[in-house]
C-alpha positions as CSV (number, residue, x, y, z in Angstrom):
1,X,20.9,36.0,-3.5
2,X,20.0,40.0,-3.1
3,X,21.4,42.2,-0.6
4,X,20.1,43.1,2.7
5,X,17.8,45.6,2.2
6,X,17.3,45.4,-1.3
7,X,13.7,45.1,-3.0
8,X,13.0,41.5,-4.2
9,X,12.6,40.8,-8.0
10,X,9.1,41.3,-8.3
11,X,9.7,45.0,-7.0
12,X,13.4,45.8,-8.6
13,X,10.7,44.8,-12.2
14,X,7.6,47.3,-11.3
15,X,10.5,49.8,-11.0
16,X,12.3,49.4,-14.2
17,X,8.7,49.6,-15.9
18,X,7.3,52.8,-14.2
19,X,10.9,54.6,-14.9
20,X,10.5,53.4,-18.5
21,X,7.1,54.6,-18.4
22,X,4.9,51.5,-18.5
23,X,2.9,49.9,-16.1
24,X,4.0,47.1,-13.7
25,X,2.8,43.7,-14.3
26,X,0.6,42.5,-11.7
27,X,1.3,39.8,-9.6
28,X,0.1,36.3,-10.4
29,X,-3.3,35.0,-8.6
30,X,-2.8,32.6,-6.3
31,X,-4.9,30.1,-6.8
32,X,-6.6,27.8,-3.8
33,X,-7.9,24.6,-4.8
34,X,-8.3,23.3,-1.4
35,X,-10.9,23.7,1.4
36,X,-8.4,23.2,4.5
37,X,-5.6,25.1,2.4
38,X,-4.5,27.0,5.6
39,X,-4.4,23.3,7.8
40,X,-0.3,24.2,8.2
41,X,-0.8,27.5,9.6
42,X,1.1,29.0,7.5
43,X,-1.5,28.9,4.7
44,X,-1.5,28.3,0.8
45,X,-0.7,24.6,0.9
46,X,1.0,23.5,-2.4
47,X,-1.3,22.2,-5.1
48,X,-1.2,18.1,-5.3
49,X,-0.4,17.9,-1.3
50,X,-1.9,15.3,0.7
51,X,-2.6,13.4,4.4
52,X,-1.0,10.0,4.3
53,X,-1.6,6.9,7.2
54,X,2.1,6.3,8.8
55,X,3.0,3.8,11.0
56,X,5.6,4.8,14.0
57,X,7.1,1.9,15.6
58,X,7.8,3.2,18.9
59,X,11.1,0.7,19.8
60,X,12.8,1.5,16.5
61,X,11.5,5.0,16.6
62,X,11.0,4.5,13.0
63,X,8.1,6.0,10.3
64,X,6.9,4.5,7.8
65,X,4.0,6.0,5.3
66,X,1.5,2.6,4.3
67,X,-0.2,4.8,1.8
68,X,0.5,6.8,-1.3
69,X,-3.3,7.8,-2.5
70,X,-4.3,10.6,-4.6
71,X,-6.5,11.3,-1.9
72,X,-6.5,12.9,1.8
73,X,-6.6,9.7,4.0
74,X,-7.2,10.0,7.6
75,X,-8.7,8.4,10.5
76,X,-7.1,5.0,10.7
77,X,-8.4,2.0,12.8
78,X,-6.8,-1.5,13.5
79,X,-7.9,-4.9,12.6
80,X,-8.8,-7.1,16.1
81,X,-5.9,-9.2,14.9
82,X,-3.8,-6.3,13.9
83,X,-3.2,-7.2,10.3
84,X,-5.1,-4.9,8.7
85,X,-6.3,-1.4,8.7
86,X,-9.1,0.2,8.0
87,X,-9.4,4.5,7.0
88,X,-11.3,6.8,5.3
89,X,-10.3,8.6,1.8
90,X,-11.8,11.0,0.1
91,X,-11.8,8.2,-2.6
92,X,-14.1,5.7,-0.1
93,X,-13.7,3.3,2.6
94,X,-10.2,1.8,2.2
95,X,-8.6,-1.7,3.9
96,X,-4.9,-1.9,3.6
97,X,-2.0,-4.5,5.3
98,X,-0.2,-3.6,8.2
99,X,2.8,-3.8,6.4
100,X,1.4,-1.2,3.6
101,X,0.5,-3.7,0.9
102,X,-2.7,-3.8,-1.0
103,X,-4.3,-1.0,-0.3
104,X,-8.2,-1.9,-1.8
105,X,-11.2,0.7,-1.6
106,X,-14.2,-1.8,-0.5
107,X,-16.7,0.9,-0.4
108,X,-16.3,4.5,-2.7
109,X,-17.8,7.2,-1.9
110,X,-17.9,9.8,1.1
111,X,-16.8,7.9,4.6
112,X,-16.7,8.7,8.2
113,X,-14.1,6.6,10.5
114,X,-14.6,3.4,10.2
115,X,-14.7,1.1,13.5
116,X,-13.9,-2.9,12.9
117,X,-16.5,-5.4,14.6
118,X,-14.5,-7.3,17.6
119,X,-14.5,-10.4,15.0
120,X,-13.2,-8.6,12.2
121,X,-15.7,-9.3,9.7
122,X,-17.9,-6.2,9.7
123,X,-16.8,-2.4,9.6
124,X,-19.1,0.2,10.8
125,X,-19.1,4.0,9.5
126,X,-20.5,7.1,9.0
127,X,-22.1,8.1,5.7
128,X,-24.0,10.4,4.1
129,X,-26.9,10.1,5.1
130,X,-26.5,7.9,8.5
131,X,-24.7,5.1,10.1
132,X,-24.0,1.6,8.2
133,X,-22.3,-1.4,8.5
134,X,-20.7,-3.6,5.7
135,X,-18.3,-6.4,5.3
136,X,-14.9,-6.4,5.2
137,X,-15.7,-7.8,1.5
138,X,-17.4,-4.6,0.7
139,X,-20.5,-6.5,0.6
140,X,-23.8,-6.9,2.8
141,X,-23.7,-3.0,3.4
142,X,-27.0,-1.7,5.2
143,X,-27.9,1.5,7.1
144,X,-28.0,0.6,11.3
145,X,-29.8,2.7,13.9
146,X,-31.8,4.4,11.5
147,X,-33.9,5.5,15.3
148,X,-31.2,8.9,15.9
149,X,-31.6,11.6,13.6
150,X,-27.8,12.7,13.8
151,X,-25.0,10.0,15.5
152,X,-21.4,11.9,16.4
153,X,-19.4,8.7,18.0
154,X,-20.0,5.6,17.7
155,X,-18.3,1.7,19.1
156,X,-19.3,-1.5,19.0
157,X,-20.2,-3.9,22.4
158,X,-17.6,-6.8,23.0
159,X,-19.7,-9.1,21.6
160,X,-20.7,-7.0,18.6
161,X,-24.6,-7.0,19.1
162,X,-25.0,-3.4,19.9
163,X,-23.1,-0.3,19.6
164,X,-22.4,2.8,22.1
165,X,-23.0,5.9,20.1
166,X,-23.6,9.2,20.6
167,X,-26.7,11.0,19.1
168,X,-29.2,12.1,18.8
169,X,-32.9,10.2,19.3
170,X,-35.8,11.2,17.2
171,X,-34.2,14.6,16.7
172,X,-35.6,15.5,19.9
173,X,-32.6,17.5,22.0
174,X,-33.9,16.7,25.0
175,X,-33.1,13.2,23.7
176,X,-29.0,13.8,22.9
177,X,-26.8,11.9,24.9
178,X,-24.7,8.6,25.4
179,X,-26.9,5.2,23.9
180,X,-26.7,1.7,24.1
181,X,-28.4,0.2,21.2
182,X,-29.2,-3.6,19.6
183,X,-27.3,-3.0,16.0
184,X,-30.2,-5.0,14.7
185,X,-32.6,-2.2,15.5
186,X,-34.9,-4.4,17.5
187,X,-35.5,-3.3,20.7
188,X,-35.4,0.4,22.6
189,X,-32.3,2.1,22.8
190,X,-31.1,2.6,26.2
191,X,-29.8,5.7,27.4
192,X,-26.6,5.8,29.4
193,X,-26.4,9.5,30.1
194,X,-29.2,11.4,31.3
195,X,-28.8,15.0,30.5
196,X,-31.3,17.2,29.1
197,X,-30.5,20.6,26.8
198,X,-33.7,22.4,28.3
199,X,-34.4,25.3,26.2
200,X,-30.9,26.2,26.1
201,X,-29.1,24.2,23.3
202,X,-25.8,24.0,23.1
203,X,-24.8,23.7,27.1
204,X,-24.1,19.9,27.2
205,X,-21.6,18.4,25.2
206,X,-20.4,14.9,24.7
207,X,-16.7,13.8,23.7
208,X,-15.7,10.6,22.4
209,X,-17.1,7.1,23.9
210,X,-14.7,4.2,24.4
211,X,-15.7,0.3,25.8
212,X,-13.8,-1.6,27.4
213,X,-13.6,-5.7,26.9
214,X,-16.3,-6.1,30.1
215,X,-18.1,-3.8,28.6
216,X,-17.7,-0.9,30.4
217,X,-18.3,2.9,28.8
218,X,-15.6,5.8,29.2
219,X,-16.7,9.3,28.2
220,X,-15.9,12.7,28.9
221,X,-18.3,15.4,28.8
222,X,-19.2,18.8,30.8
223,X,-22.1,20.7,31.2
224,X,-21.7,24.9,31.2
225,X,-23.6,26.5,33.7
């Protein structure tokens, strides 16, 4: 350990070279392979550091990490029958047991969160290029809602015929808001929340949509005046 006051190595080493006449080494580069690398707030995350899925067992007060990826894993979501959980990785749509055991990528590739059909057969997700649904096999996948040019939040009915989402119809922003929609794409979507941007985009916002088992929507949203 140095002495209060005294100049750390790097500095004690430019020293000795400029009083032996040479020039100082410069410092290393620090190199930043990641796009969040300053997520800690402190900044410069260490090379090879990831986001795990952990379970907290609130009676034991207890956590436990289910996964151990190469990838960043994040936004987890339980099975209806709580066995299972569903998340996205940068490596593609991953199931894995509740007790952390076989952790299985059904669908690779770029995921949004994935939301589990009340029967537990079908996940629902946002990809690429729009919303889809696929099986809990990683089979069957298709694109759903292909009506809203841009869907933020999205949950399935009780009875998994339709989804509450919010988005964006036609690409029309006088069109943005809260929807009710068949998930078979028959029918008209029906709008739940009737606010209009004007010409003013950017004053209405819409948080995060939650139904309840009879069906009711919760929301928040606020409007700037």
């Amino acid at each position: 350990s140095s002495q209060a006051g005294a100049p750390p190595p790097e500095g004690e080493a430019a020293e000795a070279a400029r009083e032996g006449g040479g020039k100082p080494n410069p410092p290393k580069p620090i190199l930043i392979d990641r796009y969040k690398f300053k997520q800690d707030g402190q900044g410069y995350l260490l090379s090879g550091r990831r986001s795990y899925i952990y379970l907290f067992d609130i009676e034991t007060k207890k956590l436990e990490r289910l996964t151990s990826g190469k990838w960043d894993e994040a936004a987890p979501s339980w099975s209806p029958d709580g066995m299972r959980l569903a998340y996205a990785s940068n490596e593609g749509l991953m199931l894995v047991n509740a007790d952390g055991s076989q952790a299985d990528c059904i669908r690779p590739g770029p995921v949004g969160a994935p939301i589990w059909s009340p029967d537990g057969r079908h996940l629902i997700f946002a990809g690429a290029a729009g919303l889809y649904e696929v099986g809990v096999d990683g089979f069957g996948e298709r694109e759903v809602l292909t009506a809203f040019n841009g869907i933020f939040d999205y949950s399935y009915s009780p009875d998994g015929t339709q989804l509450i989402v919010n988005g964006d119809l036609n690409s029309d922003l006088g069109n943005y808001g809260i929807y009710r929609a068949n998930i078979d794409g028959s029918g008209t979507p029906q709008r739940l929340i009737n606010v209009t941007y004007n010409s003013f985009p950017g004053l209405f916002s819409v948080g995060e949509s939650f139904v309840s088992p009879d069906g009711l929507v919760l929301t928040n949203h606020h409007v700037s005046l």
